[in-house]
N, C-alpha and C positions, 0 to 999 in steps of 0.2 A: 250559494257559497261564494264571500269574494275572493279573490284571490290577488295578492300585489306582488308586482315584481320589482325589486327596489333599483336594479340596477342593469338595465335591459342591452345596455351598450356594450356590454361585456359577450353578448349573445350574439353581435355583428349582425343585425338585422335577418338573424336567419328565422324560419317559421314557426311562430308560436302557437298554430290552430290546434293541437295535441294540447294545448291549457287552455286554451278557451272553450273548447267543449267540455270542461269539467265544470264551470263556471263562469260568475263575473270578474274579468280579468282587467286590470288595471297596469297600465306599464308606463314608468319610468325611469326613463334613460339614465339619468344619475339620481342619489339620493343623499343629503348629507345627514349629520347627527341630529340635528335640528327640525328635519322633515319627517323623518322616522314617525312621529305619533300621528300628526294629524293624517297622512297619508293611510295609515294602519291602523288607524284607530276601527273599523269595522270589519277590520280581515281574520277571515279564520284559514286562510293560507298565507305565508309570506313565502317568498325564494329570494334567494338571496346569494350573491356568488360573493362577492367581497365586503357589503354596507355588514359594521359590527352591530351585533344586537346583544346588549351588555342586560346583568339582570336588572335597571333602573327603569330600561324598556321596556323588558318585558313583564313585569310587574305592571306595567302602564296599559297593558293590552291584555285587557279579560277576554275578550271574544276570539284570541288567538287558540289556533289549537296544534297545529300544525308551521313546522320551519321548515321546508328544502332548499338545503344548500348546491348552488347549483357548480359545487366541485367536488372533489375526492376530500381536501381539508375543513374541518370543524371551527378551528382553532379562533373564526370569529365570532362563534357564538358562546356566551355562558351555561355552557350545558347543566351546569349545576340548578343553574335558575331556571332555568326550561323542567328540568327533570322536580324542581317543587312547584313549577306552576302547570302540573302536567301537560307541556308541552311537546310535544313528538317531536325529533328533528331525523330527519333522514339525510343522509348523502349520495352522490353516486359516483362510483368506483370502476376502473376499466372500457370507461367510456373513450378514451385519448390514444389507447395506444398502439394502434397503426398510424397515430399522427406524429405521437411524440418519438417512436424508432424512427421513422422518414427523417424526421427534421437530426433526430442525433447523429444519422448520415449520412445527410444535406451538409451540416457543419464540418463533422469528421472529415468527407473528400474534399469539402474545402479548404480547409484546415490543410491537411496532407497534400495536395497538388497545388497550393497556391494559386485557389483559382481567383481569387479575389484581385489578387495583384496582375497577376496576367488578362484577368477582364479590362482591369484600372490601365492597365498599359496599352492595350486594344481601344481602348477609348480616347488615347492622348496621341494615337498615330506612330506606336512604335511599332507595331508590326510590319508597317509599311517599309519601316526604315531597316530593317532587318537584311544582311547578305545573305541569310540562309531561309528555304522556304518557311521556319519556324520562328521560335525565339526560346530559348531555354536559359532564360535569365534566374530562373529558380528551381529549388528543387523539389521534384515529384517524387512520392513516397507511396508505396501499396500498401494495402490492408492486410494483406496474403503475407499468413507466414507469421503476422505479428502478435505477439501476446497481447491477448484482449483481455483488460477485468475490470469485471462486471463488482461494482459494489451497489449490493442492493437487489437480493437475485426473489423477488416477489413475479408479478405478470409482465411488468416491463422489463425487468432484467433478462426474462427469459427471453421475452421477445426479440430483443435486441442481441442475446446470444446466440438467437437462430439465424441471426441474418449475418454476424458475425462471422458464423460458419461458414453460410454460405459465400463468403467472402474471401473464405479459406485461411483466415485466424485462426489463430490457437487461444482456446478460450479457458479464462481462469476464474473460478468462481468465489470472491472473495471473503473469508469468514469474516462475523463481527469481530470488532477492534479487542473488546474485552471476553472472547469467551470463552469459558472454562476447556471446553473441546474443541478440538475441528471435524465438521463433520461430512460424513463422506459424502464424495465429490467437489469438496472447497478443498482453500487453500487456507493458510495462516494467514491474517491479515498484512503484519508487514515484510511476509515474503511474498504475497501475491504482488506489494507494491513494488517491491525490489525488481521482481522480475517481467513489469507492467512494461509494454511499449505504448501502450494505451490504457486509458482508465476513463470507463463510463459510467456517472455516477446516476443511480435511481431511489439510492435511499430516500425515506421521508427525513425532518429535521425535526430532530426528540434533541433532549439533554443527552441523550448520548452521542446522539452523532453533529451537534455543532463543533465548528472548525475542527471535525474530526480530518481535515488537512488543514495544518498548520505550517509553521514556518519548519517545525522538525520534524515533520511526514514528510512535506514536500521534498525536502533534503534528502529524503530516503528512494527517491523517483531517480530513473537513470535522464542523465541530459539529455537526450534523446525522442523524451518518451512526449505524451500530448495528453492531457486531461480536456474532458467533454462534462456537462454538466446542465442535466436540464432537467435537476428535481428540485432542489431547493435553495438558494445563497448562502443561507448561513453553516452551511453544511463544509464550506471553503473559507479561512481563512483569506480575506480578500488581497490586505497588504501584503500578507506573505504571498500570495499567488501573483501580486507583480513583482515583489522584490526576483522572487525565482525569474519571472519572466527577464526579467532586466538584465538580471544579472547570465542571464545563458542556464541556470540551472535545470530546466526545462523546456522543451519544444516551443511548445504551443499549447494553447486554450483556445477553447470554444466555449462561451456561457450563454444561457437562453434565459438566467434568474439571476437575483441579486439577493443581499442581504435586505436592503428596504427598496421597496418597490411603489410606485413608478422611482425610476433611477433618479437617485440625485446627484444635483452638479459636480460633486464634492465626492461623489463613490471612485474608490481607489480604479476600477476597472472602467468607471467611466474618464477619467482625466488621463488615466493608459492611453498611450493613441500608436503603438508598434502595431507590425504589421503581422505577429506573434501568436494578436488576441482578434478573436472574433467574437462578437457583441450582438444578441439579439434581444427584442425588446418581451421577453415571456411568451411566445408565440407556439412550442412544440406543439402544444394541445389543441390549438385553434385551426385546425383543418376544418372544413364546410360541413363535410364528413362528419367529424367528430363534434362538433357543434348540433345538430342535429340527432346526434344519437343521445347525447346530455338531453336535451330537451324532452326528447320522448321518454327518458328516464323518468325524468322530473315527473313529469304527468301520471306514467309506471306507479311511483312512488307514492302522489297523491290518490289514485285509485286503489294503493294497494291500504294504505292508511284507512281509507273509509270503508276496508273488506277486514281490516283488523290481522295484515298481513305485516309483520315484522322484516322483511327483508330490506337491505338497505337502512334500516332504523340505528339508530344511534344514540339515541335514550328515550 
């Protein structure tokens, strides 16, 4: 069996012997549109975290049988066209997140203590210069006490509300935007916002929830308050989330995603340069850790394929 990995670099060099024991494994660092056939032309596995595989591809590839996508999102494959060229495609799900809660408050205390600015000042020799044995040139904020909501309350959201806790927040569980009920243990959506000192977003990005923060959600956030975001870009209106910032209507942001990724020059949060916004390059998920558990997923997934095991399947 071959098996091609179209986009290996994504994987940071961590250990792929869990796929090479299933077969002939072929890796490639990057892969563009162009490379696609001939690279794949004799694969009956491909994985693939980011390279699209449209149905003109796959059409192109009789000997394919099998797609692992090596994220939780589908959205680059033509599932349509896989599912008439009976194509399997599997995903895997819950791999990330003890990486991606770390990183939400890795951001969060930074965010809140201003540790960025006080490193950046430690490094330029102001501490030295200081009367007092410290410097409290800004202000530090606790998590204790604060209304925490959670939009998006799936495996991450929980996760993140347990730590939450532990943190001694007050945790709010945010209903969808549109939905006929509230159901117990939520909140209404734009009272959960109202009464947010924080807001951590885990939702996926459907037609429902793009720029489901907008210029007139945001406005509904107390000045005070800080949004965190490390599921999807389009999920935030991006211009209205510096306008708020600019203009004081809002604390602070942390993002770990964008709307179009790799970030371009021109993205409203990338030409942002306050000290307001924290900027990371998609990273939550990429723990050593959690890289590694992907992997042997993947593998999970191919062995479960040729046992005629649906888990993880996805058409």
């Amino acid at each position: 069996m071959q098996i091609v990995v179209l986009d290996a670099k994504t994987l940071a060099g961590n250990d792929l012997s869990p796929l090479s024991r299933l077969g002939e494994l072929a890796i490639y660092e990057t892969t563009n549109e162009q490379q696609i056939l001939e690279r794949c032309k004799d694969a009956q596995v491909i994985i693939t975290n980011k390279v699209k595989l449209n149905a003109a591809t796959l059409e192109s590839l009789p000997k394919l049988k099998l797609i692992c996508v090596a994220a939780t999102g589908v959205n680059n494959i033509d599932l349509q066209a896989a599912a008439a060229q009976h194509i399997a495609v599997y995903n895997v799900a819950g791999y990330s997140t003890p990486s991606v809660v770390q990183h939400t408050f890795t951001m969060l205390g930074n965010l809140l203590s201003n540790l960025h600015r006080y490193q950046f000042d430690c490094k330029q020799g102001m501490w030295q210069q200081s009367d007092i044995f410290c410097r409290l040139d800004y202000p530090i904020t606790e998590i204790a006490n604060k209304n925490f909501a959670i939009i998006g309350y799936g495996e991450l959201g929980e996760a993140v509300a347990a730590v939450a806790k532990a943190f001694g927040a007050k945790v709010i569980i945010a209903e969808r935007k549109d939905a006929d009920a509230v159901r117990s243990g939520r909140t209404e959506f734009y009272q959960a916002l109202r009464q947010a000192d924080i807001i951590s977003i885990h939702c996926p990005l459907t037609d429902q929830t793009r720029n489901l923060f907008d210029q007139q959600t945001l406005a509904m956030l107390k000045s005070t308050a800080v949004i965190i975001n490390t599921a999807r870009g389009g999920i935030v209106d991006e211009h209205a989330l510096v306008n708020a910032l600019r203009n004081n209507q809002l604390a602070g942001a942390a993002f770990d995603v964008l709307s179009s990724e790799p970030a371009q020059s021109d993205n409203p949060l990338v030409t942002y340069q306050a000290e307001n916004l924290l900027l990371t390059p998609h990273i939550a998920w990429a723990s050593k850790e959690s890289i590694q558990r992907l992997i042997g997923e993947i593998a999970n997934n191919i062995s479960a394929f040729h046992q005629g095991i649906d888990k993880n399947r996805i058409v």
